[in-house]
TIGULO-906159 format. One record per residue (C-alpha): x, y, z; residue number from 1. Coordinates in Angstrom, 1 decimal. Example, Ala and Ser with C-alpha at 12.3 -4.5 7.8 and 13.67 -1.06 7.14 Angstrom:
REM residues 2
{{12.3, -4.5, 7.8}, 1} {{13.7, -1.1, 7.1}, 2} 
***
This chain:
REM residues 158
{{24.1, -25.8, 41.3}, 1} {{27.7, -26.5, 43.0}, 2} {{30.9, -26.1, 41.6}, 3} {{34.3, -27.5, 42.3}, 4} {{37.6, -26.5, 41.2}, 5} {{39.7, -29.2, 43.2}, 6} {{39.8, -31.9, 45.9}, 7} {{39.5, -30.2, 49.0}, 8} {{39.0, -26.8, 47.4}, 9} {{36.3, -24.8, 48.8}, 10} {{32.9, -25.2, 46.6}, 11} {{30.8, -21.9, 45.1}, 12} {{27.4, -22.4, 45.3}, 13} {{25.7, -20.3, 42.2}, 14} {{21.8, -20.3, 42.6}, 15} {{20.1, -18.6, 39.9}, 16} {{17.6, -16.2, 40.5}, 17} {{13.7, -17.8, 39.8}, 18} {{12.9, -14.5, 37.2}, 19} {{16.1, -15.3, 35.2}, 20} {{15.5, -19.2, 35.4}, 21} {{11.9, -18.6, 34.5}, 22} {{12.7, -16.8, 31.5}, 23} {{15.1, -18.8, 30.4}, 24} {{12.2, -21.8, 30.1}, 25} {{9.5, -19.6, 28.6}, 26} {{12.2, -18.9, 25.8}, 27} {{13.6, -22.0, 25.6}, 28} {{10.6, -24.3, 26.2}, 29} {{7.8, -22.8, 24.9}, 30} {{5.8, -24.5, 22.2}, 31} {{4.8, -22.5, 19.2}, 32} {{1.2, -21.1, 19.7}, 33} {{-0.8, -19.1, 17.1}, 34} {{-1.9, -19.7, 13.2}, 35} {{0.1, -22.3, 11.4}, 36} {{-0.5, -21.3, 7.9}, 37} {{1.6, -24.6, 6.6}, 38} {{-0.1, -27.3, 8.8}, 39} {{-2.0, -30.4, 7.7}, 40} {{-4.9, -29.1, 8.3}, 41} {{-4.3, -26.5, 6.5}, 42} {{-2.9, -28.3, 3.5}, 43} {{-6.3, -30.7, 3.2}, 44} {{-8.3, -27.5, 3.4}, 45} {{-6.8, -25.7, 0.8}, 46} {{-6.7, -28.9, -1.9}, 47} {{-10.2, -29.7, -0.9}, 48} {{-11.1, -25.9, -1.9}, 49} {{-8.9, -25.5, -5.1}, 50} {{-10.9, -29.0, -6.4}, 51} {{-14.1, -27.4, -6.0}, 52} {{-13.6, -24.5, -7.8}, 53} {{-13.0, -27.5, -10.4}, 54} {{-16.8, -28.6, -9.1}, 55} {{-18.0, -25.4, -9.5}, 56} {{-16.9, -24.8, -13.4}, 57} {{-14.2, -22.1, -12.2}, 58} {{-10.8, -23.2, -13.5}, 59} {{-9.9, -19.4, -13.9}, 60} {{-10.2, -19.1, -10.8}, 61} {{-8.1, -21.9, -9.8}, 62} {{-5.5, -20.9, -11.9}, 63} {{-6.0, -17.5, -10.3}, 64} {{-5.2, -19.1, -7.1}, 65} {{-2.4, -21.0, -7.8}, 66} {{1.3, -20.2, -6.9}, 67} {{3.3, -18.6, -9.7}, 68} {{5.1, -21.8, -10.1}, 69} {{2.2, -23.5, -11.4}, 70} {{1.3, -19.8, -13.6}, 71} {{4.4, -19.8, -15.4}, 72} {{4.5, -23.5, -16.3}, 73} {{0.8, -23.8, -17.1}, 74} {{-0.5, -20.9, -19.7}, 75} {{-3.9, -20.2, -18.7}, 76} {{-5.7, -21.1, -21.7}, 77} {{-4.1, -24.4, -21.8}, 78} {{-5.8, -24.7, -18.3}, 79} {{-8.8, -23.6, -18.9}, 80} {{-8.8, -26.3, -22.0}, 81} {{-7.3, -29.2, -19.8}, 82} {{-10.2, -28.8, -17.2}, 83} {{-12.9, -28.2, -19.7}, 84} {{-12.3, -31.6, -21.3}, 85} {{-12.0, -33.5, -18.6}, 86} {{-15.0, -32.6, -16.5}, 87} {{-17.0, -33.5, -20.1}, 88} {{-14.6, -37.4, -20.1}, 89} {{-15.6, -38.1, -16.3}, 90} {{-19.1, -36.1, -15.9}, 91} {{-20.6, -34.7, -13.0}, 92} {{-18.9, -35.1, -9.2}, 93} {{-21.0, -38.0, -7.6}, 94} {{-18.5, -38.0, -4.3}, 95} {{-15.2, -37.2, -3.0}, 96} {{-13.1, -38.4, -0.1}, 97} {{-9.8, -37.4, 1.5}, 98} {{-7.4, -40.0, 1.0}, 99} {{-4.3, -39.7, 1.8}, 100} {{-1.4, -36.9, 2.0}, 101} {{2.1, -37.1, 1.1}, 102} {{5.7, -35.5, 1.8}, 103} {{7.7, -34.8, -1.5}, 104} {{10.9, -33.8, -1.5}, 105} {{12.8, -32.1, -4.3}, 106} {{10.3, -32.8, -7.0}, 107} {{11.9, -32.6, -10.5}, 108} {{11.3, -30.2, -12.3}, 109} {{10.5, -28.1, -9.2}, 110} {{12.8, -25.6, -7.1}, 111} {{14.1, -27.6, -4.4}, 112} {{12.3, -28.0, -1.4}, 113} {{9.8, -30.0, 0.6}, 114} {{6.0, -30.2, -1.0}, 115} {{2.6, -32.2, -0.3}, 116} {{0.0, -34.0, -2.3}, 117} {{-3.5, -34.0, -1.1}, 118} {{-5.1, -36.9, -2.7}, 119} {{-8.4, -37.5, -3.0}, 120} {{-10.7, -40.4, -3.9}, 121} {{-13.4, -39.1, -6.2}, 122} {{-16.3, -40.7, -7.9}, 123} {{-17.6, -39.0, -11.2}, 124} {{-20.6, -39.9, -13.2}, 125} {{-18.2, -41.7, -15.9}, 126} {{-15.1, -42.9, -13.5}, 127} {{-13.5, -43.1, -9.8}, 128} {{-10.0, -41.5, -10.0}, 129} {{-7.5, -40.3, -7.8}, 130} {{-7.0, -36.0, -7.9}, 131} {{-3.5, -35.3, -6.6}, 132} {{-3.3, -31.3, -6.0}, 133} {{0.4, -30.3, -5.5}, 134} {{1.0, -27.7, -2.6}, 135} {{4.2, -25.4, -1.5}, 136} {{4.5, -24.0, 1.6}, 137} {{3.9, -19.9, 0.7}, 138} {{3.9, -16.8, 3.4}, 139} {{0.4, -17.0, 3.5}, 140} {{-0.2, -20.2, 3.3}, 141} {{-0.1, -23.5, 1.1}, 142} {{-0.3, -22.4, -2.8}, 143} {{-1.6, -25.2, -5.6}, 144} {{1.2, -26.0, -8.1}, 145} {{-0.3, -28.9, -9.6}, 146} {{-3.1, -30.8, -10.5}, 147} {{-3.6, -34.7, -12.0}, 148} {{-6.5, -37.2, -12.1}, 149} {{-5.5, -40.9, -12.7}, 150} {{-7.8, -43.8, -12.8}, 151} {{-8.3, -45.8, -9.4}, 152} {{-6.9, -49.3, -10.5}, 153} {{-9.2, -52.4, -9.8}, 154} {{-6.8, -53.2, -6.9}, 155} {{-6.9, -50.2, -5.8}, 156} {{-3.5, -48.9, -6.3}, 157} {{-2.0, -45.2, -7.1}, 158} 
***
């Protein structure tokens, strides 16, 4: 790199060293390698196990695994009673798809801050209806805060 102070000045020539300039790119340029406990991927895998606890008649244990957001808003019981009645309204699992999954920002009646819904397409004995499963971004990992089954329309909207 050159430097000039003024017309006709005399120009310093600064070259830094290759070890200081390398450095400076692994710090500055280096992509982020290693687990990505918040990712996509991550996100869709979590949902997709949380609804089959639901599959597998354990809704204490997905209340178990949700975040304490979800555990103080949603006692239990209440839970246990929500899920109960409506795996007996839309009988047994038949199939399920990944849909789609969506950014949600500020959420009200949530803390502030950025969320995702994992929705999925799922066909039961009695109905097809969308599950949305709620996720925020925790330490560890995604953490369920939420849980709701609507009805696919005929046209096939949310």
């Amino acid at each position: 790199m050159s430097v000039s102070t003024l017309p006709g000045a005399r120009m310093a020539t600064v070259t830094p060293s290759a070890a200081a300039f390398g450095a400076l790119l692994t710090v500055a340029g280096s992509p982020r390698l290693g687990p990505q406990p918040n990712s996509l991927d991550n996100a869709v895998s979590c949902a997709t196990h949380w609804v089959r606890l639901s599959d597998g008649r354990r809704p204490d244990a997905m209340w178990l695994e949700a975040g304490a957001m979800m555990q103080k808003r949603v006692a239990r019981g209440e839970w246990l009673r929500y899920l109960r009645r409506m795996r007996v309204d839309r009988g047994p699992l038949l199939s399920r798809e990944w849909f789609e999954v969506t950014r949600v920002r500020d959420p009200s009646g949530l803390p502030e801050g950025d969320y995702l819904n994992v929705i999925f397409i799922s066909r039961f004995a009695h109905a097809t209806q969308y599950e949305t499963v709620s996720l925020a971004p925790g330490a560890q990992g995604w953490l369920p805060v939420g849980y709701v089954v609507r009805p696919v329309q005929r046209d096939g909207t949310l």
